[in-house]
DRENDO-1510 file (C-alpha; in Angstrom, 1 decimal, always signed):
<recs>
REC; n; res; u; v; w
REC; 1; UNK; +0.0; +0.0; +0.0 .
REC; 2; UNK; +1.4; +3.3; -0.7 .
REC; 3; UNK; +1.8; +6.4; +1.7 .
REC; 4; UNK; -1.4; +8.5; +1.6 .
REC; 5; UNK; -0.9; +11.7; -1.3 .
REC; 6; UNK; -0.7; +14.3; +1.3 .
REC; 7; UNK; -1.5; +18.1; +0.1 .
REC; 8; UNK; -3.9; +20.7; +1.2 .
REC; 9; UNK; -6.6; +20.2; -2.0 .
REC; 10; UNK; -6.1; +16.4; -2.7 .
REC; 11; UNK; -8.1; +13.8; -1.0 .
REC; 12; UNK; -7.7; +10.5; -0.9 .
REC; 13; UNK; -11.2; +8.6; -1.6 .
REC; 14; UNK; -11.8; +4.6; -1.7 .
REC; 15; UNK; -13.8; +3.3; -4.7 .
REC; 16; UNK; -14.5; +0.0; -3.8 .
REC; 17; UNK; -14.2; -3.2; -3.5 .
REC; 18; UNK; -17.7; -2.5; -2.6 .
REC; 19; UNK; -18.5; -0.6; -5.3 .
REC; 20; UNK; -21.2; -2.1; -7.9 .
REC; 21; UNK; -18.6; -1.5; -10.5 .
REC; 22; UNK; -15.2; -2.1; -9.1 .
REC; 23; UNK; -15.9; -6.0; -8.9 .
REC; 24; UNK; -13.4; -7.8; -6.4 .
REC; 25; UNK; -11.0; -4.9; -5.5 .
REC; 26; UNK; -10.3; -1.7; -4.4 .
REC; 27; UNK; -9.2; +1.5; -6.3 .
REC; 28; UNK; -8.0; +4.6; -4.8 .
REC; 29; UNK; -8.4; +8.1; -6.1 .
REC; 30; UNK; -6.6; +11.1; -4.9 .
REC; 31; UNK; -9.0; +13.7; -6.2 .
REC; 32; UNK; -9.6; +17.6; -6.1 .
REC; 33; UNK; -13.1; +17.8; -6.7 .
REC; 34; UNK; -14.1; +16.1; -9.5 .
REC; 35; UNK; -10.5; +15.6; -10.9 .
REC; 36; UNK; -8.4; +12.4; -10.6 .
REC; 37; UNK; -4.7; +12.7; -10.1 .
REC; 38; UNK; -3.8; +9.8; -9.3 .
REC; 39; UNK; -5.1; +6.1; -9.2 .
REC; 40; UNK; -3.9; +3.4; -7.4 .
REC; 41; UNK; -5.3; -0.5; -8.1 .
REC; 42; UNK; -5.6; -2.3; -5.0 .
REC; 43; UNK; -5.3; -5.4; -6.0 .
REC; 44; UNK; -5.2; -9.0; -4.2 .
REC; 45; UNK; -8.4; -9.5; -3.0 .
REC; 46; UNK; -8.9; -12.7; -4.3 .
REC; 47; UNK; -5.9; -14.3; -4.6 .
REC; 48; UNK; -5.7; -17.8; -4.4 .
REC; 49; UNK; -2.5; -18.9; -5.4 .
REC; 50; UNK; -3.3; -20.7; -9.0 .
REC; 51; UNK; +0.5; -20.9; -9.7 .
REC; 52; UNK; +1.4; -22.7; -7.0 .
REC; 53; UNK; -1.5; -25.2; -6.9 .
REC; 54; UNK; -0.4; -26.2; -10.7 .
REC; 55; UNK; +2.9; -27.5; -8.7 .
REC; 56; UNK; +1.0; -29.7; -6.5 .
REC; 57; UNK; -0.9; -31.3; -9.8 .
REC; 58; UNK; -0.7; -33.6; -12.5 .
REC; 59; UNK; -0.6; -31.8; -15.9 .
REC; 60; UNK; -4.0; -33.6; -16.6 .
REC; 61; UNK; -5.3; -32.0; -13.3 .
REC; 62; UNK; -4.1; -28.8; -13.2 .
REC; 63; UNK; -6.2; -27.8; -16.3 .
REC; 64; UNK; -9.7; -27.3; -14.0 .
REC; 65; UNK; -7.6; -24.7; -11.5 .
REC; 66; UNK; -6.1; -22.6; -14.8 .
REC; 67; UNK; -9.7; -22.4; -16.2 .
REC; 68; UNK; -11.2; -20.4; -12.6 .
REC; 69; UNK; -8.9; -17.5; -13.7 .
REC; 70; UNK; -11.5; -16.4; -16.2 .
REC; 71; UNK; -14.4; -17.8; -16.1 .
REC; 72; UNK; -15.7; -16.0; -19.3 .
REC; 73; UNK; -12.8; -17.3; -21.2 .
REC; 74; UNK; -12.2; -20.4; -20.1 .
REC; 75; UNK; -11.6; -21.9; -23.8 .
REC; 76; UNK; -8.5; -19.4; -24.1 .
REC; 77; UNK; -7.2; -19.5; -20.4 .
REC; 78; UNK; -7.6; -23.2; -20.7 .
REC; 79; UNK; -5.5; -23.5; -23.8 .
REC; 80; UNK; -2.4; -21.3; -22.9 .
REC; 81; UNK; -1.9; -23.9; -20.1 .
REC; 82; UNK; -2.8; -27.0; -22.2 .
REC; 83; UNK; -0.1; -26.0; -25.4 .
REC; 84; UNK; +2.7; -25.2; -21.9 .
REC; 85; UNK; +2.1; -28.9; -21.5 .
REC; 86; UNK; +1.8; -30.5; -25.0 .
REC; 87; UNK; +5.3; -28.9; -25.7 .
REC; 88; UNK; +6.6; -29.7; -22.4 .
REC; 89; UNK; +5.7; -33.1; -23.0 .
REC; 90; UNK; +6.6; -32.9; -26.8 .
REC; 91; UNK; +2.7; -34.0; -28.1 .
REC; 92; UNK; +1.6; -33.2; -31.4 .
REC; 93; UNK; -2.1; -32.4; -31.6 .
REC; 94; UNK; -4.3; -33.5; -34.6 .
REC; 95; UNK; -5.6; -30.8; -36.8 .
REC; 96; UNK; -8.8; -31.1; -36.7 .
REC; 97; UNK; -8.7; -31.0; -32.8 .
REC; 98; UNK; -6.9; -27.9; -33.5 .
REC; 99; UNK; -9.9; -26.3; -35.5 .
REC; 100; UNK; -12.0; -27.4; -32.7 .
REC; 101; UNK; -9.9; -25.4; -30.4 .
REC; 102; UNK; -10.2; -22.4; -32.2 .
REC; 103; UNK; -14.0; -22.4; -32.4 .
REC; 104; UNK; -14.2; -22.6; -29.0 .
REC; 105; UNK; -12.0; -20.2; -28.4 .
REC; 106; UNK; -13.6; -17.6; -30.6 .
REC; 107; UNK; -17.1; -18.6; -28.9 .
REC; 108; UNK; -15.4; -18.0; -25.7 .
REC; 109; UNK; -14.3; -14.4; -27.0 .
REC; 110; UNK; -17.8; -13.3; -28.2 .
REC; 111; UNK; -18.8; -14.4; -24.8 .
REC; 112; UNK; -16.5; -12.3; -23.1 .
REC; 113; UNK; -16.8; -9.3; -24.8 .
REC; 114; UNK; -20.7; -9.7; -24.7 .
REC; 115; UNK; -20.2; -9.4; -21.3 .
REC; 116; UNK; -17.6; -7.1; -21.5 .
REC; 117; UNK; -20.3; -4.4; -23.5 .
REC; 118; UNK; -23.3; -5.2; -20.9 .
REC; 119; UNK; -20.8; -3.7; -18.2 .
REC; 120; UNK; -19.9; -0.5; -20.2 .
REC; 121; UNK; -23.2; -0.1; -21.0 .
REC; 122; UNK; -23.7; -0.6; -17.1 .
REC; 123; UNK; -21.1; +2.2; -16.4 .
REC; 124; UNK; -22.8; +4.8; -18.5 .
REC; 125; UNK; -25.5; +5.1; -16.4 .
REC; 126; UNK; -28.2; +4.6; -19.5 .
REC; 127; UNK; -28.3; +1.6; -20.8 .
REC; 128; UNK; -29.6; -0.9; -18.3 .
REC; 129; UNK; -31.6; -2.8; -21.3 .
REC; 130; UNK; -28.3; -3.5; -23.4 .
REC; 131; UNK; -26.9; -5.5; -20.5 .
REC; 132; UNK; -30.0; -7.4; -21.0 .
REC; 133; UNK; -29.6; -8.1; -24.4 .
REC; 134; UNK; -26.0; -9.5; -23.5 .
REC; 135; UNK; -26.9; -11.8; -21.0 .
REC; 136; UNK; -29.3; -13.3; -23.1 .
REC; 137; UNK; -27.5; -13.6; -26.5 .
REC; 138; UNK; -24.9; -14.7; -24.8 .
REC; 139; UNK; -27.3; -17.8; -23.7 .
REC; 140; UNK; -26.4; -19.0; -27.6 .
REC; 141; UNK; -23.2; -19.3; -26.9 .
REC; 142; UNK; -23.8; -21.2; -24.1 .
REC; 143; UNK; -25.9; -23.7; -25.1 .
REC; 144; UNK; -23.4; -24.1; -27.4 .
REC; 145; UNK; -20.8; -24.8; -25.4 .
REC; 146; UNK; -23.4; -26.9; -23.0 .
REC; 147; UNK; -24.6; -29.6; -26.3 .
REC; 148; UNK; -20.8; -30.2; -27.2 .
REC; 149; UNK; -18.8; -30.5; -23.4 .
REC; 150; UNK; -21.4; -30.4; -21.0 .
REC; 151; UNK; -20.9; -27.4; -19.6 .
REC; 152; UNK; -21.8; -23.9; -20.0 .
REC; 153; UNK; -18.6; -22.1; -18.5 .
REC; 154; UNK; -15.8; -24.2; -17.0 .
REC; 155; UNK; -15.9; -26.4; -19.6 .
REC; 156; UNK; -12.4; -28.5; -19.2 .
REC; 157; UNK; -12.8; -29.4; -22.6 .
REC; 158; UNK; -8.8; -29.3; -23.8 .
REC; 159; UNK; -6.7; -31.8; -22.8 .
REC; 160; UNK; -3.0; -32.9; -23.9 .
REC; 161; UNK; -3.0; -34.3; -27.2 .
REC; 162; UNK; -6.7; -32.3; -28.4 .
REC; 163; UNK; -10.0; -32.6; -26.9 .
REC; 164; UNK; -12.6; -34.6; -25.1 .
REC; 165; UNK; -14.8; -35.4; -27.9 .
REC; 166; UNK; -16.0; -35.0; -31.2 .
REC; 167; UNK; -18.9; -33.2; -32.6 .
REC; 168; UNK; -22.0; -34.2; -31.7 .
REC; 169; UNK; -24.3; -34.8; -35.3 .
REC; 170; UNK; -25.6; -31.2; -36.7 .
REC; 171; UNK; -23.5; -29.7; -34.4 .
REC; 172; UNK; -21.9; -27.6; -37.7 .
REC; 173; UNK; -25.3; -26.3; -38.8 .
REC; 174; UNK; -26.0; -25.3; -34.5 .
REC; 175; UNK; -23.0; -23.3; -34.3 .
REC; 176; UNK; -23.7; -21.6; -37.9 .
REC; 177; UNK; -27.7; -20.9; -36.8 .
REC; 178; UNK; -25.8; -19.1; -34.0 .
REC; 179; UNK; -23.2; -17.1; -36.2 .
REC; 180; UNK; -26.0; -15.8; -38.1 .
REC; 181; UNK; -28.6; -14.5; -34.9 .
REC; 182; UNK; -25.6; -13.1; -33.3 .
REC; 183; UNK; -24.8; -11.4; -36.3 .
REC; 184; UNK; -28.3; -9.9; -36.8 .
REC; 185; UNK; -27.9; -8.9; -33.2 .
REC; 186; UNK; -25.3; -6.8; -33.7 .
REC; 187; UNK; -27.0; -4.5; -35.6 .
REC; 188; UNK; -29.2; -3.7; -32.6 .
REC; 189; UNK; -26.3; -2.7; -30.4 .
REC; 190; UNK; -24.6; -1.2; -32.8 .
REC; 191; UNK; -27.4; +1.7; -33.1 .
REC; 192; UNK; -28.9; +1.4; -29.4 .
REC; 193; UNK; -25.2; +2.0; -27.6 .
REC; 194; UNK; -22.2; +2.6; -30.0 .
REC; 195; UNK; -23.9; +5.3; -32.0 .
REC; 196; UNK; -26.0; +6.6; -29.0 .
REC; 197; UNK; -25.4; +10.6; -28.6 .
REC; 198; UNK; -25.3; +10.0; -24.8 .
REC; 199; UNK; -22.7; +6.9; -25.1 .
REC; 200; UNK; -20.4; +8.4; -27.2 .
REC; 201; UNK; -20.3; +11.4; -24.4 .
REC; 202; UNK; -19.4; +9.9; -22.0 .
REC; 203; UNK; -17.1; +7.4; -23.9 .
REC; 204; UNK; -15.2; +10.3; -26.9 .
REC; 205; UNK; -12.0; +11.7; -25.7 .
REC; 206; UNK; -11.6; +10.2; -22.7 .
REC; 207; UNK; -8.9; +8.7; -21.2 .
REC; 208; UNK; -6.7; +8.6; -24.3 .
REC; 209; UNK; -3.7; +6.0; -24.5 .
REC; 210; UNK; -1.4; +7.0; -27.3 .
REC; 211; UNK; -0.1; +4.1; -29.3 .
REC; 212; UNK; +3.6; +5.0; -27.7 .
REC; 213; UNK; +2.1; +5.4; -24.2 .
REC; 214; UNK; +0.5; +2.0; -25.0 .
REC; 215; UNK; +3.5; +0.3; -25.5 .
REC; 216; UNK; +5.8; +1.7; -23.1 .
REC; 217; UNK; +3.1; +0.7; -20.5 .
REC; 218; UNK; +2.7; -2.7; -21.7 .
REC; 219; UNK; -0.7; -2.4; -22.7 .
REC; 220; UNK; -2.3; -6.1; -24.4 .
REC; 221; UNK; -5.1; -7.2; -26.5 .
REC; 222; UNK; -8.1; -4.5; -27.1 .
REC; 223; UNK; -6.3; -1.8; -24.8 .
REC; 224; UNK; -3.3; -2.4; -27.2 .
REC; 225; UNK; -5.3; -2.2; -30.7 .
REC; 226; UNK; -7.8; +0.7; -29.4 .
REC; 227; UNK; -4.6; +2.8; -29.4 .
REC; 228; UNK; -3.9; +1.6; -33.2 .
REC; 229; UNK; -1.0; -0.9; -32.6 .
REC; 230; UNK; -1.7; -4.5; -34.5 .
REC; 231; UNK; -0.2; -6.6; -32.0 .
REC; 232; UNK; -2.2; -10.0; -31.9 .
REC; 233; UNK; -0.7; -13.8; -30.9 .
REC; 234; UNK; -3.6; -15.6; -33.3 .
REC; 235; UNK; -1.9; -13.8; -36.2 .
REC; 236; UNK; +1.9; -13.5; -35.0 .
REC; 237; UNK; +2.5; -16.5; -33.5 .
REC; 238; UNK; -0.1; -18.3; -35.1 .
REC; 239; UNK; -1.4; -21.8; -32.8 .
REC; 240; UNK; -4.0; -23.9; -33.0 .
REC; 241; UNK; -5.5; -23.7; -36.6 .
REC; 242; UNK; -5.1; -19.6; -36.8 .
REC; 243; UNK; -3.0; -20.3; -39.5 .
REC; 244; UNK; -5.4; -21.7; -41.3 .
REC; 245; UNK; -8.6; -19.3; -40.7 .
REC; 246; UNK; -9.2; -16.0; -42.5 .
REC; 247; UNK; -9.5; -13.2; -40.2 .
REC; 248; UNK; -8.2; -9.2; -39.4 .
REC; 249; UNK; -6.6; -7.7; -36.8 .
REC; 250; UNK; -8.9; -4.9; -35.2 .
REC; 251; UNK; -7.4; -1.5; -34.4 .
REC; 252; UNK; -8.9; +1.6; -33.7 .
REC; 253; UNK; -7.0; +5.2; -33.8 .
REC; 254; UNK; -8.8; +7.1; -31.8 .
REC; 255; UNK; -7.2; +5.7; -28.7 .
REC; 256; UNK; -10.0; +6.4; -26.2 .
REC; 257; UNK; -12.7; +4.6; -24.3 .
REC; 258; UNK; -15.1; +4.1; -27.5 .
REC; 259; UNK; -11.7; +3.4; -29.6 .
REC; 260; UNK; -11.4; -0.2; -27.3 .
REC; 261; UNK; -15.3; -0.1; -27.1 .
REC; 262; UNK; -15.4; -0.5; -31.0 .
REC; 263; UNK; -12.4; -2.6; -31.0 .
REC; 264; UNK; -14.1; -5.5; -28.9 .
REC; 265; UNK; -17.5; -5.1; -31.3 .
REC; 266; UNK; -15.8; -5.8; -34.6 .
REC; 267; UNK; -13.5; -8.5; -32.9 .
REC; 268; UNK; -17.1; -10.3; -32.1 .
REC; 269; UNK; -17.7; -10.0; -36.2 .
REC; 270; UNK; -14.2; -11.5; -36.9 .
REC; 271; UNK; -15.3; -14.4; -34.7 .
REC; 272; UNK; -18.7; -14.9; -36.5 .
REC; 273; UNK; -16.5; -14.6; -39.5 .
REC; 274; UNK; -14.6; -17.4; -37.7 .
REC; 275; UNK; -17.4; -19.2; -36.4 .
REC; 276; UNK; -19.3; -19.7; -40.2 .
REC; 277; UNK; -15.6; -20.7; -41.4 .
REC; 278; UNK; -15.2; -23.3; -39.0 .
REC; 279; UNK; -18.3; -24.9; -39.3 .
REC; 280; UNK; -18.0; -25.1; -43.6 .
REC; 281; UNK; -14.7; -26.1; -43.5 .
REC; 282; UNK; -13.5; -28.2; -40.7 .
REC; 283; UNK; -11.4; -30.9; -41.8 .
REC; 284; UNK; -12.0; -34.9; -40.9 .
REC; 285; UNK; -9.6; -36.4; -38.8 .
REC; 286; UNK; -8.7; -37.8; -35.2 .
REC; 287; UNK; -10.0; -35.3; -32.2 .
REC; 288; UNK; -7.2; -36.5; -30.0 .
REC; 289; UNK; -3.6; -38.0; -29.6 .
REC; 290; UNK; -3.5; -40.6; -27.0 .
REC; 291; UNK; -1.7; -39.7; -24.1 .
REC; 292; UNK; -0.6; -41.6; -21.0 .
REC; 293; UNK; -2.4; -40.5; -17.8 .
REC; 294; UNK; +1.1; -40.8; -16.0 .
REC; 295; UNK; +3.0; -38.8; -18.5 .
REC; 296; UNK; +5.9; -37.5; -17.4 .
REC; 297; UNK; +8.4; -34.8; -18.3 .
REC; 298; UNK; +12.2; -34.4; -19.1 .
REC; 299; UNK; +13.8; -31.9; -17.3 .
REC; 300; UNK; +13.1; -28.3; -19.5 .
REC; 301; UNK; +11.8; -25.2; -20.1 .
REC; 302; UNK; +8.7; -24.0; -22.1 .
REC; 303; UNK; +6.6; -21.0; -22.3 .
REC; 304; UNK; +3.1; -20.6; -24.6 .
REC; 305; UNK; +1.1; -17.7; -25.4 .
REC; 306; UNK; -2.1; -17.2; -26.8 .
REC; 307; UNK; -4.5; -14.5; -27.3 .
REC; 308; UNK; -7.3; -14.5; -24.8 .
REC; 309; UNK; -10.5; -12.0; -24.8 .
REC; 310; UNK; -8.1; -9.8; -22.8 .
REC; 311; UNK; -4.7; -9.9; -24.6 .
REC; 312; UNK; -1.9; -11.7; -24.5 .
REC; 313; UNK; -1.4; -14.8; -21.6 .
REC; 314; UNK; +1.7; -16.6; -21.2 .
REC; 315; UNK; +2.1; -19.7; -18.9 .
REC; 316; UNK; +6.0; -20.0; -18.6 .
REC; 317; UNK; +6.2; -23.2; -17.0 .
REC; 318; UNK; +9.4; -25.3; -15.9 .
REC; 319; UNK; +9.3; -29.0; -15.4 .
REC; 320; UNK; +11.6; -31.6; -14.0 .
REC; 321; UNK; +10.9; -35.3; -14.0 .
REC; 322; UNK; +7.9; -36.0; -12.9 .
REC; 323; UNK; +4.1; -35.8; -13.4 .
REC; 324; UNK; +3.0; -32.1; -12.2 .
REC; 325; UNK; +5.4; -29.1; -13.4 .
REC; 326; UNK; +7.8; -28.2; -11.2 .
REC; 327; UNK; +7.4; -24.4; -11.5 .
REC; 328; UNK; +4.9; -22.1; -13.3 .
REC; 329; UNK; +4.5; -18.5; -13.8 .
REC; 330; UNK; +1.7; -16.5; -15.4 .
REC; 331; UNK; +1.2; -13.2; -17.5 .
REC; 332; UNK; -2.3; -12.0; -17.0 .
REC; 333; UNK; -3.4; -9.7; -19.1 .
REC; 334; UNK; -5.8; -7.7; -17.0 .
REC; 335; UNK; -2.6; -7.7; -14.7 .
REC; 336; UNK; -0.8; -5.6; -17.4 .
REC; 337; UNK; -3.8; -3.6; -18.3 .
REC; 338; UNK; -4.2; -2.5; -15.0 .
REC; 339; UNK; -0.9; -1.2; -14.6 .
REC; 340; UNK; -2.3; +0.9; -17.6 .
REC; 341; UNK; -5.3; +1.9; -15.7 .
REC; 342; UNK; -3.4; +3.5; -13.0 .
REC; 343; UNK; -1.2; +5.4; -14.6 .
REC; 344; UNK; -4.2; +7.1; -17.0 .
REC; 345; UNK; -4.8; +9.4; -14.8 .
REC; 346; UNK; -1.0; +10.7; -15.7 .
REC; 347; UNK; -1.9; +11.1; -19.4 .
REC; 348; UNK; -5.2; +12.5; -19.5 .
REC; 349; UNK; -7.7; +14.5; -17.6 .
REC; 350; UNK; -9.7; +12.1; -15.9 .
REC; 351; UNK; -13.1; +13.1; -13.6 .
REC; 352; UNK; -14.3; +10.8; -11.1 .
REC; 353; UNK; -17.6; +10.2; -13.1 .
REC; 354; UNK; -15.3; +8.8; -15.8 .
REC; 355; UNK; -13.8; +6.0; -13.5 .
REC; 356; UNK; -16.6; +3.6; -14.7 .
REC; 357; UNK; -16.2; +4.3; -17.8 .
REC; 358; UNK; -12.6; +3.7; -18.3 .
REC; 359; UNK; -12.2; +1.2; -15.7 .
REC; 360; UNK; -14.4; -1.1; -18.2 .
REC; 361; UNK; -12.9; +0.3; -21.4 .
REC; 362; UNK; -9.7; -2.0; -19.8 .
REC; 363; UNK; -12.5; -5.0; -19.3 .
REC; 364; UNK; -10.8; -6.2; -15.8 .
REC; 365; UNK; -11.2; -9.6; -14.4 .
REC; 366; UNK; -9.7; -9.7; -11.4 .
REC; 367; UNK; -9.6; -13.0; -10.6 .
REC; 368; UNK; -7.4; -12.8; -13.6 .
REC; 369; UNK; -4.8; -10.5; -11.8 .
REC; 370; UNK; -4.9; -11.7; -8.8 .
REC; 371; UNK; -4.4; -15.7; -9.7 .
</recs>
């Protein structure tokens, strides 16, 4: 905790972890009236020590823990973790579990950033109908998700060498039924928030993140491209079958809140774009390669990253011989992003009834952060 910001017209002020739209932490404001000069993420309250559990698990078992970081985006949390082991373990995957991988992946996303828009929608003070919409279009998804694993959010689905099972039968023409509501739906949010005269408002011109400030702070994934840098692991390092899909890297150059606002609504066309692909053209093929339950791993060092809802995770995992890794260390990228968050108040005016606002333009998870 830092010393209190002592000077006759500052105030120090607690927002949160109380606060309806603070989630599971605290943020402190030093503020002169209505202005922000300084905020301060309070992280750590609800850490639970993900990255030492992992030590104290198989490989096979430590898949369930990695998934409770994000529960949103379990698909993509899930993965960064499974590809750590499959190269610590040197197991090839077969492609059409890989395209498998991606659909859920890209489900996952439109998931998230469904979720993601009912909460700035939320923070706006206007648009309590929107979240509404998101919570139930996002239903498709997860009946989606429910008919092929089971499960509708931790859905432990990825495992070393592919996936649990195979398509159930129509399963293609389900998920491209889906696509094409969530498509139509778009158009609906589109006009009710993004082009709203009271959205944009609150959302134009504030907290701007140039591209160089973005970098320099270590900005990832929408925060990144809403300030107009292309940075994005699908497309430079592809995995999975990334390689393989057509799809654009989303950035925006305005470099404010609606900048990262827009960026998360075209990245949910890219995955419908994704979606539709997948189901057309998803190749025959094995679903998994078999894989010993007692696998064990030579002495080494590996590190994956992959693209999740929120920008770049990396699992940097080290392993000796044995069954469970023997250490393993994660980048979070709502971690990064809220290192980016605090130090916003630095490069732009910021008011205190903009703290919603931006504070979801970063789309925190905090569970996510803390680990």
């Amino acid at each position: 905790m830092t010393k209190p910001f002592i000077e006759p017209d500052i105030m120090r002020v607690s927002w949160g972890p109380q606060h309806p739209m603070s989630g599971q932490t605290r943020i402190l404001l030093d503020v002169d009236g209505e202005k922000v000069h300084r905020i301060i993420a309070d992280l750590g309250f609800t850490h639970r020590g993900i990255e030492k559990i992992l030590e104290n698990r198989t490989f096979l078992k430590g898949i369930i823990p990695m998934e409770r970081m994000v529960l949103a985006d379990t698909p993509n949390i899930g993965l960064g973790y499974v590809t750590a082991v499959e190269e610590a373990l040197g197991i090839e995957v077969p492609e059409r579990a890989n395209w498998i991988r991606s659909l859920l992946c890209e489900m996952a996303r439109i998931n998230s950033h469904l979720y993601a828009f009912g909460l700035q929608a939320e923070s706006t003070g206007y648009f309590p109908a929107v979240f509404i919409w998101t919570t139930v279009d996002r239903a498709v998804i997860l009946d989606l998700f429910e008919e092929l694993t089971g499960a509708r959010w931790s859905l432990n689905f990825f495992v070393p060498g592919g996936v649990q099972k195979d398509f159930p039968e129509g399963f293609e023409e389900k998920v491209a039924s889906g696509a094409q509501y969530l498509r139509r739906r778009f158009e609906d949010y589109w006009e009710a928030m993004v082009e709203n005269a009271i959205f944009e408002m609150r959302c134009n011109g504030v907290a701007v993140l140039k591209p160089g400030d973005a970098i320099r702070l270590g900005a990832t994934g929408p925060v990144l491209r809403g300030s107009g840098v292309a940075m994005d692991v699908r497309r430079d390092e592809p995995y999975a079958a990334y390689a393989d899909l057509d799809f654009e890297v989303i950035t925006e150059s305005a470099c404010d809140v609606m900048a990262r606002t827009k960026v998360r609504f075209r990245e949910i066309g890219q995955a419908l774009n994704m979606m539709e692909q997948i189901a057309s053209e998803i190749p025959g093929g094995p679903i998994k390669t078999r894989v010993s339950l007692f696998a064990r791993s030579k002495a080494g060092e590996v590190l994956s990253r992959v693209e999740t809802s929120r920008g770049e995770l990396g699992v940097h995992m080290f392993t000796d011989v044995g069954m469970n890794p023997y250490r393993v260390k994660i980048s979070s990228p709502t971690l990064r992003n809220m290192y980016v968050f605090e130090r916003l108040a630095e490069l732009d005016e910021i008011l205190v009834a903009d703290i919603p606002v931006v504070i979801n333009s970063i789309d925190p998870w905090y569970l996510d952060s803390d680990r």
